[in-house]
C-alpha positions in Angstrom: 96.4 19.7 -111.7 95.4 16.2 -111.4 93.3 14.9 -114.4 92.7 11.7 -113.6 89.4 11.5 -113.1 88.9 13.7 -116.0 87.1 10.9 -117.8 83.7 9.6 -119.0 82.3 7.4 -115.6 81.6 4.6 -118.2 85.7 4.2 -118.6 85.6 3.2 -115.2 83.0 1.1 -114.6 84.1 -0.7 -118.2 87.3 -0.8 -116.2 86.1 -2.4 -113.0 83.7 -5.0 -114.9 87.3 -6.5 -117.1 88.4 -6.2 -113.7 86.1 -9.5 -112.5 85.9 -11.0 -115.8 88.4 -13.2 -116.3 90.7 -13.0 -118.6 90.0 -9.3 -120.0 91.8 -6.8 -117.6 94.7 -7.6 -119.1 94.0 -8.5 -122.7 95.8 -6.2 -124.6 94.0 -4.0 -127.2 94.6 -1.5 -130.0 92.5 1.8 -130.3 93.5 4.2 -132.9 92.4 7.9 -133.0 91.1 8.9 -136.5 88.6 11.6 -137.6 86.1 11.3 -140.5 85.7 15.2 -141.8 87.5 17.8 -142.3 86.7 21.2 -140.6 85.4 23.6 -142.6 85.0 22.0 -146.2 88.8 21.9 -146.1 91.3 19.4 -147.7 93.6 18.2 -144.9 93.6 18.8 -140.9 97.1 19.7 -138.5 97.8 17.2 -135.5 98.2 18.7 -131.9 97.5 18.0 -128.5 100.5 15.3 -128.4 102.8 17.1 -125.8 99.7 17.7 -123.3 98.8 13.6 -123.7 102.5 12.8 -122.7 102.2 14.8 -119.6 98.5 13.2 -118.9 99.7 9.8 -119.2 103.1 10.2 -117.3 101.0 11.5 -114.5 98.0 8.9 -114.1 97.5 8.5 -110.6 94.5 7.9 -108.2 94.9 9.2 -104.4 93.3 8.4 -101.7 90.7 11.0 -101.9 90.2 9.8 -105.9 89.5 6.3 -104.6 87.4 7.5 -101.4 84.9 9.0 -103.9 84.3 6.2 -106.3 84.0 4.0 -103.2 81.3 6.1 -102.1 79.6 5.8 -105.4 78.6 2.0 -104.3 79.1 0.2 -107.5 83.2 -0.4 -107.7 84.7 -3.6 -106.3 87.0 -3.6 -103.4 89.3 -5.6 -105.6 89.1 -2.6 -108.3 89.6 0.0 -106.2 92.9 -1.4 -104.4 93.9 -2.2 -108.0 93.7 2.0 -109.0 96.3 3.0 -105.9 99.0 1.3 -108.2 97.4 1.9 -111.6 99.9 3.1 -114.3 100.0 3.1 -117.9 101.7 0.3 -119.3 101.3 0.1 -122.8 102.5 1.5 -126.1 101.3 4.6 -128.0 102.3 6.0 -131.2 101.5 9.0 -132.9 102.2 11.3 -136.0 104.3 14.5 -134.5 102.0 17.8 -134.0 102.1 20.3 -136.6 101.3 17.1 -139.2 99.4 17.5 -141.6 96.2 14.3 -141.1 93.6 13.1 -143.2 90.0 11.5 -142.7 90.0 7.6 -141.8 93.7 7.4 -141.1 95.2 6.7 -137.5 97.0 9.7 -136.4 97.4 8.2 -132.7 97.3 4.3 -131.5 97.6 3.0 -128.4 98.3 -0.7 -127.7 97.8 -1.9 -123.8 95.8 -3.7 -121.5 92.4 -2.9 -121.8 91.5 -1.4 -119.0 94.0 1.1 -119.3 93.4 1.4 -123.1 90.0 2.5 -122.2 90.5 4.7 -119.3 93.1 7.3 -122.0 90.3 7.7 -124.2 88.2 10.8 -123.2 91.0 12.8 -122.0 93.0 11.7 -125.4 89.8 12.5 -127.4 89.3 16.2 -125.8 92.9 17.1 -125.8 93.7 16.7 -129.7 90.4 17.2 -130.7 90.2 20.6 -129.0 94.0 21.6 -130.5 93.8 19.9 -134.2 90.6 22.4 -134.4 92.6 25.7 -133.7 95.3 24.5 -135.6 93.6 23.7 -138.8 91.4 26.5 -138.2 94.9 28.6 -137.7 96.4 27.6 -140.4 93.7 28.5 -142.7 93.7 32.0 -141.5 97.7 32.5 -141.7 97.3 30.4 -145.7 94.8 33.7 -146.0 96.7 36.2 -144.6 99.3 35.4 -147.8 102.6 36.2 -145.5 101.6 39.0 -143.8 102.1 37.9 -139.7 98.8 36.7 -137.8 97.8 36.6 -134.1 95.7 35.1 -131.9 93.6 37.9 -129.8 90.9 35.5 -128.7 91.2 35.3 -125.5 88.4 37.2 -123.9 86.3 34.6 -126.3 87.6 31.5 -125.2 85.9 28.3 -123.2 87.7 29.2 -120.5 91.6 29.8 -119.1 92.4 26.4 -120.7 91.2 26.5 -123.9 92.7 30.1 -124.3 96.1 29.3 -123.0 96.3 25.5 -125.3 94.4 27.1 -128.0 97.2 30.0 -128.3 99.3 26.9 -128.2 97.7 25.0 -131.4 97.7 28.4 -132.9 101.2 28.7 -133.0 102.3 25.7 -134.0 100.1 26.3 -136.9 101.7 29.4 -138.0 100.2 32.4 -135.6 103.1 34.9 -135.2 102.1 35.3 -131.3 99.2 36.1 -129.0 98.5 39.1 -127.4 95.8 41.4 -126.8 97.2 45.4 -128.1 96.1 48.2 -126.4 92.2 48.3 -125.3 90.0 51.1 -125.9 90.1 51.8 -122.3 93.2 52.7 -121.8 92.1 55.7 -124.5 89.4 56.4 -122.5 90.6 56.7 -118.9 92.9 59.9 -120.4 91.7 63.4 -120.7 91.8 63.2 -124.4 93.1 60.8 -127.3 96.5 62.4 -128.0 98.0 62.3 -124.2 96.9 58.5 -124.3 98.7 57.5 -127.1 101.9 60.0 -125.8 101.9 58.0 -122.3 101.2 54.9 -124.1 105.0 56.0 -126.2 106.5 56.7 -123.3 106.3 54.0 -121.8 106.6 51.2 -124.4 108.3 53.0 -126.8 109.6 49.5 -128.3 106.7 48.0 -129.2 104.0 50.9 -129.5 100.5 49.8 -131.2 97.8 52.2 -130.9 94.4 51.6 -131.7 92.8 54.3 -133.8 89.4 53.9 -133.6 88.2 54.8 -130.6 86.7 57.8 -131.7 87.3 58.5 -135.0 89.6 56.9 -137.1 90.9 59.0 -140.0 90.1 62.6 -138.2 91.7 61.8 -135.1 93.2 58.8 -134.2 95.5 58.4 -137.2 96.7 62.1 -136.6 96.6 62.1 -132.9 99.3 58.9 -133.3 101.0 60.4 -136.1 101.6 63.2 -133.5 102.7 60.7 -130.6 105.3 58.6 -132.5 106.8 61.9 -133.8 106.8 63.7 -130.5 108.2 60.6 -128.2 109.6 57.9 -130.8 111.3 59.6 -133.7 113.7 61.9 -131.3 114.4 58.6 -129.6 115.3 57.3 -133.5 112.5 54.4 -133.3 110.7 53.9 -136.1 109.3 50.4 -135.0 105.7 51.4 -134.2 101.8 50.6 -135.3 98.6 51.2 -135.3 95.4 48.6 -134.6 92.0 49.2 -136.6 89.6 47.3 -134.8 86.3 48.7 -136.9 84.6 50.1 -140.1 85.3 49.3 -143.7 88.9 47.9 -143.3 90.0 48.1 -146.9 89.2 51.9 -146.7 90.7 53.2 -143.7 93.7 50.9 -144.3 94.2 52.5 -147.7 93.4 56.9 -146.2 95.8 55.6 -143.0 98.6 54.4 -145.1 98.7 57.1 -147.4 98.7 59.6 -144.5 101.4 57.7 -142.4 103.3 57.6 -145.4 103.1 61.6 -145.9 104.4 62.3 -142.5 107.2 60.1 -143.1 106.2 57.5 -140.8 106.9 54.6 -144.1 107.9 52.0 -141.7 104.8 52.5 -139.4 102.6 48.7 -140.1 99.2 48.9 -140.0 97.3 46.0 -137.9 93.8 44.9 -138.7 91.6 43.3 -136.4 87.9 42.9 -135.4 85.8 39.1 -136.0 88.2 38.4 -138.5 88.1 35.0 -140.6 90.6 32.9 -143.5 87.9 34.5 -146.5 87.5 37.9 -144.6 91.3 38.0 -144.7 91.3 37.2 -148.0 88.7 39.7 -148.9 90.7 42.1 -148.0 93.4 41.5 -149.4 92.0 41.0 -152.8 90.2 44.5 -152.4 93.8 45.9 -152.3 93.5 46.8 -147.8 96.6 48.3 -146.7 97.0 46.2 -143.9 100.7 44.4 -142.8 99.3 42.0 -140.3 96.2 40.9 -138.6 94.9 40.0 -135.2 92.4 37.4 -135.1 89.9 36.5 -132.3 86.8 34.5 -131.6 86.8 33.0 -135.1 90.1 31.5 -134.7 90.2 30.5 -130.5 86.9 29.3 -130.9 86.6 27.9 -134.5 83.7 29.3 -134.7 82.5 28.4 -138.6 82.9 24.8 -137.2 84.0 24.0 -133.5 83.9 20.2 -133.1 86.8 18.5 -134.8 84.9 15.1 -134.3 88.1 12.4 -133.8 87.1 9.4 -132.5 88.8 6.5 -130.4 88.3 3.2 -132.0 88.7 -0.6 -131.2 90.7 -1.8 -133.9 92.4 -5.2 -132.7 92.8 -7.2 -129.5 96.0 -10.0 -128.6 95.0 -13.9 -127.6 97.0 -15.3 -125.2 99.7 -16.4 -127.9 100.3 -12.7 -128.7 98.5 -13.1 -132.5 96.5 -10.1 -133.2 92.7 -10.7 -133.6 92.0 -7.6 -136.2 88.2 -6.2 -134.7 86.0 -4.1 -137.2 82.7 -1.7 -136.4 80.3 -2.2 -138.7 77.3 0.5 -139.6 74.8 1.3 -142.3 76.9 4.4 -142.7 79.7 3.4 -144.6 81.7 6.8 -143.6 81.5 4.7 -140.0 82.8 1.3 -140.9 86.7 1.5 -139.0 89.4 0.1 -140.7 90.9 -3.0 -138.7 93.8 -4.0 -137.3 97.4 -3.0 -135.9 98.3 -0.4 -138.4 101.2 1.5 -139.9 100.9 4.9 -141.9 103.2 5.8 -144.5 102.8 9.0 -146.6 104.0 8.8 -150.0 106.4 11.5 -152.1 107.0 12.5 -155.5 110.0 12.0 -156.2 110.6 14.9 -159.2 108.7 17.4 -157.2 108.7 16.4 -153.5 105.5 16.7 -153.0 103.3 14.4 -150.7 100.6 12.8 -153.5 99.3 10.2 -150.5 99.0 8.1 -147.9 99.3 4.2 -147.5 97.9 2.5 -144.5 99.3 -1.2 -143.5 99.6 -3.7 -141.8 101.8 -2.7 -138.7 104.5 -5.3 -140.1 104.5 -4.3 -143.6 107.4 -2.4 -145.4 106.6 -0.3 -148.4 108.9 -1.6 -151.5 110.0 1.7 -153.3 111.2 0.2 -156.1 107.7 -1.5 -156.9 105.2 0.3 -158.1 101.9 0.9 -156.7 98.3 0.7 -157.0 95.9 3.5 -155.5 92.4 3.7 -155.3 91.2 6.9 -157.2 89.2 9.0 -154.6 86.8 10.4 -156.8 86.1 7.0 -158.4 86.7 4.1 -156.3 85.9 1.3 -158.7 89.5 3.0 -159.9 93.3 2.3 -159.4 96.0 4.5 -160.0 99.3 2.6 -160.8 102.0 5.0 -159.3 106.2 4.8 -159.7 108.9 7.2 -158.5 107.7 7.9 -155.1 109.7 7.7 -151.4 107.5 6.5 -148.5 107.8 8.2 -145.0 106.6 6.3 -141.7 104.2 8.8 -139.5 103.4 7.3 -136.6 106.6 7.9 -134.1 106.9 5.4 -131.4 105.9 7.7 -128.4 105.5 5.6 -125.3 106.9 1.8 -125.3 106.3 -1.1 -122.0 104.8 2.7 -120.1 108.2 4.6 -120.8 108.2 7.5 -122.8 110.5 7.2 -125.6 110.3 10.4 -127.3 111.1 14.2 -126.8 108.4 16.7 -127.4 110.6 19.5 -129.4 110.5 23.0 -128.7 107.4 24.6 -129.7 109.2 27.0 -132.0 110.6 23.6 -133.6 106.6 22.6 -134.5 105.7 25.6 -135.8 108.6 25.1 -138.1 107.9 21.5 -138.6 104.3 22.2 -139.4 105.0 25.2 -142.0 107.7 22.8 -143.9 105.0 19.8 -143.7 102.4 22.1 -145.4 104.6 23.3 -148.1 105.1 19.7 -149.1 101.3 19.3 -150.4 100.4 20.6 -153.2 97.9 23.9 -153.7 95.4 21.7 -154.7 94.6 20.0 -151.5 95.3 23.1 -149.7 92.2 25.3 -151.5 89.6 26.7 -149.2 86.4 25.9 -151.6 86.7 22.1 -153.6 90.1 21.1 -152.7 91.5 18.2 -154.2 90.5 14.8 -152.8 93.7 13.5 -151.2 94.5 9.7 -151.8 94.3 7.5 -148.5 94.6 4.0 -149.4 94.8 0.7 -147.8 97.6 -1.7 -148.8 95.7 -5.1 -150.6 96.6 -6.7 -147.6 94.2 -4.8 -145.2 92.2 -4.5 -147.4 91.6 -8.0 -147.9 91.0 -8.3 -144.1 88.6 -6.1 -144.2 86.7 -7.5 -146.4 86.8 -10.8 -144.8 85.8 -9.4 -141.7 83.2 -7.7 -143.4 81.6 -10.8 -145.2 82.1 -12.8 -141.8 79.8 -9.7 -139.9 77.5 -9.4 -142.8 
């Protein structure tokens, strides 16, 4: 599909007014994406989208028919629109690698090109890793929950649409989701002549990867026995043991616990119990706590849709621009609230490690030409107290933002997705359980260097 025009109209008449001013079509800007909050009270966020921006920007192209329609709109430039059936993206872009693990007020994408290009990314940027950092931080706090027991993603019949279910099931799975699938639907149950010849047929003919959901009538008095009965008529003279069954309703913890001790007494041990139905991270955990029998869980409209909060809220900011001698004019926003004041400048984002325990303890953001000395130490600003520094020693200091695009060629490989979900899991184990707690997690250090910061307050005295 063509997403060109999948943008905000004001991109494009921005565009075509640098296109008669002189001198600003092609000044070169930086935006960085950034995001102020995290979702859901939480202490950190997870990076996707990236792999679906690369595809965007390699594909940017107006047709004919594109250009025929914004001439009809009256208000573009001959000049502009001959200028689109050649437009390309030219610039550079860096970004951290999905599955990473962000935090509020630091760049996790920047792009650097001319501006009318610059601008044009932004919406589509903005909704693509806005929509996928949701579900994957969202994700991820449902598999943290679920304590190692598999999750998936069965949302979507609750989805905005075929996209957002098919690239939300993505995000999902880079944040730790075992799969996505919907088991079998009470319908099937119900098209049968009665329970037990739907769950035999069902055996029959999937006899590797039966599930059977119980509750479509009643749970404990006849769809655990009425499966019990199937997997021991069709599975166990075939020797498979692999099987399950879906609750989907009712008081979890206590028809997990009755269904587990009655698999169990007809020998079917190895029989896993799934749990499903408007499932949540503190439902999960619920659960759990309450001692629920359950081996994994399938989770919907909570997870697809992010439903206890489903705007991620990353913005795309102006952060510098290039004179005509290539120096970089550093550009700040200013606004009464100080949670909106952007940080300026061409930047660089390193995240900082302990070296005794290997855990991440924070992130530094620089100048784009500054190197992190580990052999000096540090000074932090204390995030619960900011009139406060915290001297720190002993640390390594990792680079995030990967050179993704450089001159309009992509430079970088999007790895398997299998590979993310990997990456993401290892990423996650490096902070500590602090800043990963559901309620009050710890306040994670993001710092300027005193370099930045000095600009920034320069440029804020100058504004003020």
């Amino acid at each position: 599909m063509n997403y060109t025009l999948l943008c905000d109209f004001y991109e494009l008449t921005m565009g075509n007014g640098y296109f008669q001013t002189d001198g600003y079509a092609d000044q070169i800007c930086y935006f960085d994406v950034f995001f102020r909050n995290v979702p859901d009270g939480g202490g950190f966020a997870i990076a996707a989208g990236l792999e679906q921006v690369i595809d965007y920007i390699e594909n940017l192209r107006f047709t004919e028919e594109d250009i025929a329609y914004l001439r009809g709109k009256g208000c573009f430039c001959e000049g502009f629109l001959d200028y689109l059936r050649t437009f390309r993206f030219t610039g550079d872009l860096w970004a951290v690698p999905e599955g990473t693990p962000i935090f509020p007020r630091e760049p996790f994408l920047t792009v650097r090109a001319p501006a009318i290009e610059a601008q044009f990314i932004e919406t589509f940027l903005l909704l693509t890793l806005n929509h996928q950092s949701l579900i994957a931080t969202k994700t991820n706090r449902i598999v943290r929950a679920a304590d190692g027991r598999p999750v998936s993603e069965f949302g979507s019949r609750r989805a905005q649409g075929p996209d957002a279910a098919v690239l939300g099931a993505r995000a999902s799975y880079i944040a730790g989701c075992a799969g996505t699938a919907c088991t079998l639907a009470d319908s099937w149950v119900q098209m049968f002549p009665d329970e037990y010849t739907a769950f035999k047929t069902y055996c029959q003919l999937y006899p590797h990867s039966a599930t059977l959901l119980v509750d479509t009538y009643n749970v404990l008095k006849s769809g655990v026995p009425n499966a019990i009965k199937a997997f021991k008529d069709i599975l166990l003279p075939q020797g498979i043991t692999n099987c399950a069954i879906r609750l989907d309703s009712g008081d979890l913890t206590y028809l997990s616990r009755k269904a587990r001790k009655m698999l169990d007494a007809a020998g079917l041990t190895e029989c896993k119990i799934v749990a499903s139905n408007s499932l949540d991270e503190y439902i999960i955990r619920d659960l759990l706590l309450q001692g629920a029998k359950i081996d994994s869980f399938g989770v919907g409209e909570r997870l697809i849709t992010s439903k206890s909060e489903p705007v991620f809220g990353g913005v795309y900011k102006l952060a510098a621009v290039e004179d005509k001698q290539g120096n970089i004019i550093p550009k700040i926003k200013i606004s009464a609230n100080p949670d909106k004041i952007t940080n300026p400048h061409f930047k660089k984002v390193y995240r900082l490690f302990d070296k005794e325990s290997g855990k991440a303890f924070a992130d530094l953001i620089t100048l784009h030409d500054e190197a992190v000395d580990e052999s000096q130490p540090l000074e932090l600003f204390d995030p619960d107290a900011t009139w406060k520094r915290s001297r720190v020693t002993n640390f390594t200091a990792k680079e995030l933002l990967a050179p993704i695009f450089l001159g309009g060629r992509r430079v970088y490989d999007s790895p398997p997705i299998a590979e993310m979900r990997a990456y993401c899991a290892g990423q996650i184990d490096l902070l500590w359980d602090e800043v990963k707690r559901f309620e009050n997690p710890h306040n994670y250090y993001v710092d300027l260097s005193q370099k930045l910061w000095d600009i920034k307050q320069s440029l804020l005295e100058q504004k003020g």
